[in-house]
N, C-alpha and C positions, 0 to 999 in steps of 0.2 A: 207389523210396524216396520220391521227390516225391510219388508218385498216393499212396501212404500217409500222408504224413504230409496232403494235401491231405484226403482221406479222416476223418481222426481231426479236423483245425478244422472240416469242419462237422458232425460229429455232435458236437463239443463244441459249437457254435452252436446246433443244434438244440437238444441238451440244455438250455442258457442261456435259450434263447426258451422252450420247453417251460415250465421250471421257469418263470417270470416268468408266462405266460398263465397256468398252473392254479393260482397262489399269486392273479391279480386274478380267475378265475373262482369259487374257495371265496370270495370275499370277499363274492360275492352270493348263492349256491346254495349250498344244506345239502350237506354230505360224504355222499355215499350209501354209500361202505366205503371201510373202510385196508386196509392191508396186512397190516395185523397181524389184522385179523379174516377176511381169506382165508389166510394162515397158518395160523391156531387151525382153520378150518373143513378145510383137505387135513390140517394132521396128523388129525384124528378121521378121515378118508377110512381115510387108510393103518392106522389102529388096527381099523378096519371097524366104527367105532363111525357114529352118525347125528351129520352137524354142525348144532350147536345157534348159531344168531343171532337176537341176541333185540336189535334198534336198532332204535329211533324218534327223528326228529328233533325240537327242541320250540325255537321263536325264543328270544328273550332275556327277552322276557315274560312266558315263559311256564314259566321257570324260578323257582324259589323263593327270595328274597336269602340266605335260612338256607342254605344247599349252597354260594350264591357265598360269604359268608364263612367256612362251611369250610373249602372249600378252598383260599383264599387265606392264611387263619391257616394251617392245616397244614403247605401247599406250599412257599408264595410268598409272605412276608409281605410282601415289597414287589415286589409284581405291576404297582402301578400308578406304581409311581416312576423302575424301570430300563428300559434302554430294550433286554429280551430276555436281559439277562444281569447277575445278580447278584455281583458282584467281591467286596462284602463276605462272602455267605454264603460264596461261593467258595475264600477266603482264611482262613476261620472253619474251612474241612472241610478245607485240606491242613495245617493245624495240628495238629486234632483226630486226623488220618488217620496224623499219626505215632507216637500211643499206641494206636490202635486195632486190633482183630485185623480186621475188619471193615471195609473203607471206608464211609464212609457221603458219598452224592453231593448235589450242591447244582445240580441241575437247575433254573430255573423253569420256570414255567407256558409261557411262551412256544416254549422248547426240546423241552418236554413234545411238545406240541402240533404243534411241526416236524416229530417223531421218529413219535409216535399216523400222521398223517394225511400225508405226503411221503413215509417213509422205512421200517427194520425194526430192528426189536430188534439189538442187538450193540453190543461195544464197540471194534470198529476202528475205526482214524485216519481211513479211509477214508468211515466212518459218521458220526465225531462232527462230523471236518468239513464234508460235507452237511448236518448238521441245526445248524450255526454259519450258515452260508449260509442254509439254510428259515429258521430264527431270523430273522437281518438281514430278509429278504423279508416275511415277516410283518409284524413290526415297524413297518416302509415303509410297507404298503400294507393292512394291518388296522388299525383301533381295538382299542384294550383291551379295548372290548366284543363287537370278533367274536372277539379270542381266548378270552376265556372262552367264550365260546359254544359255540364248536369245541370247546373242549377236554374241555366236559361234555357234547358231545354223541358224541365221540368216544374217552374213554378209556376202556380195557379194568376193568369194576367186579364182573366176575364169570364163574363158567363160562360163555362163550358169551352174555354180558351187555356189551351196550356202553353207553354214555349215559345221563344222571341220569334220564332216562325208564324205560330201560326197569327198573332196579337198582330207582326207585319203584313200580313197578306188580309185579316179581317178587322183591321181597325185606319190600314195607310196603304192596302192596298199595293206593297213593293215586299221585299225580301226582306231577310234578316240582313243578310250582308250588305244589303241597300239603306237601313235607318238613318237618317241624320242626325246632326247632332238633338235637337228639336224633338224629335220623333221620339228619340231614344231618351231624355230628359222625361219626356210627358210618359211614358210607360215607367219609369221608374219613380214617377210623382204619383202613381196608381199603387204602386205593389204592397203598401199597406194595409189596402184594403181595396183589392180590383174587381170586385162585385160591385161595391157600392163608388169607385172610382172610373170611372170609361176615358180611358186613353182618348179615345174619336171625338169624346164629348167633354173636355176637359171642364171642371166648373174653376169659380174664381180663385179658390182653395188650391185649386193643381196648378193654375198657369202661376201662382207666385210657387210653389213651389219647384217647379218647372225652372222657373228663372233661378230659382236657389240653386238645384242643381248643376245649368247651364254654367257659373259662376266657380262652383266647386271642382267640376271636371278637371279644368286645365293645373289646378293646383295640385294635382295629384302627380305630377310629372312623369316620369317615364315606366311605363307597367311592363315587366321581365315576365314571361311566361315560357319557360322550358325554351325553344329556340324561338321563339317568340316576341317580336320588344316593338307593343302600343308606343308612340313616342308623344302623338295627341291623338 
């Protein structure tokens, strides 16, 4: 019982140290895959379909400020205020969650981002609080602006589409740094659900929401990002 229990502190040590190195090593090197996009690629294996990945990484630069205020109106309207976790929106959905058939979740951008590039889709205890933990870690040891970074360089925005790169070149046909306001509105009217949403093929559902966002943007006013400053 001792060699077990001695057995299990250091593979939770390990775990602990693990997790801390690859949370300061994303903090300088692009994420090259999640979890969730070798997930998406074996399911297509076992379907005996061909797995489709379509990610390019693209700096902070080289991003469009149109897509960053997307998706911070949409997501995370206060992205840049909490420190990983939003108590107000929080507090706003287990209200709302008691009329609703529906939950609807108050994830930030930050949790997002734990969940994309540390962890796997689901809703155990066991899951949410690993990606409370990645959240804290982040937090720590990212700026604001490598999380956005990350997080559009890494969420899932289409079949076999990860990253505002590659969603711009295979759904508008231009760059990340090129999206318009438009472009960048309709991709972040998807990210709920970008399987069953197509940025290219917007349905009637996305272009009002689309206009909700186009709406919300400019109210967000001036975005600070390390030397950084979105003004619209």
């Amino acid at each position: 019982m001792h060699k077990i229990l001695s057995w299990i502190k250091r593979i939770i040590l390990i775990a602990f140290v693990a997790s801390i190195l690859s949370v300061l090593l994303f903090r300088f090197i692009p994420v090259p895959i999640t979890p969730l996009m070798l997930i998406r690629c074996t399911q297509s294996i076992f379907k005996g379909e061909k797995p489709i990945l379509k990610h390019d990484w693209v700096p902070f630069d080289e991003i469009s400020p149109n897509i960053i205020r997307a998706v911070i109106a949409s997501e995370d309207n206060r992205f840049l205020e909490h420190k990983g976790f939003d108590f107000i929106e929080l507090k706003k959905a287990i209200k709302e969650n008691e009329k609703r058939k529906r939950a609807r979740g108050a994830s930030t951008i930050s949790q997002q981002t734990a969940k994309n590039v540390f962890l796997w889709p689901g809703h155990s205890f066991i899951r949410k609080g690993l990606e409370a933990y990645f959240t804290l870690l982040i937090e720590l040891l990212w700026s604001k602006e490598r999380i956005i970074t990350v997080y559009l360089n890494s969420i899932e925005m289409g079949n076999g589409i990860y990253g505002v790169e590659a969603v711009a070149k295979n759904h508008f046909h231009t760059t990340a740094k090129k999206l318009t306001k438009r472009q960048s509105a309709l991709i972040a009217s998807s990210l709920p659900n970008p399987i069953k949403f197509n940025s290219a093929k917007p349905t009637p559902y996305m272009l009002k929401r689309t206009g909700q966002i186009l709406n919300l943007m400019p109210k967000l006013g001036p975005l600070e990002f390390s030397n950084n400053l979105i003004l619209n």
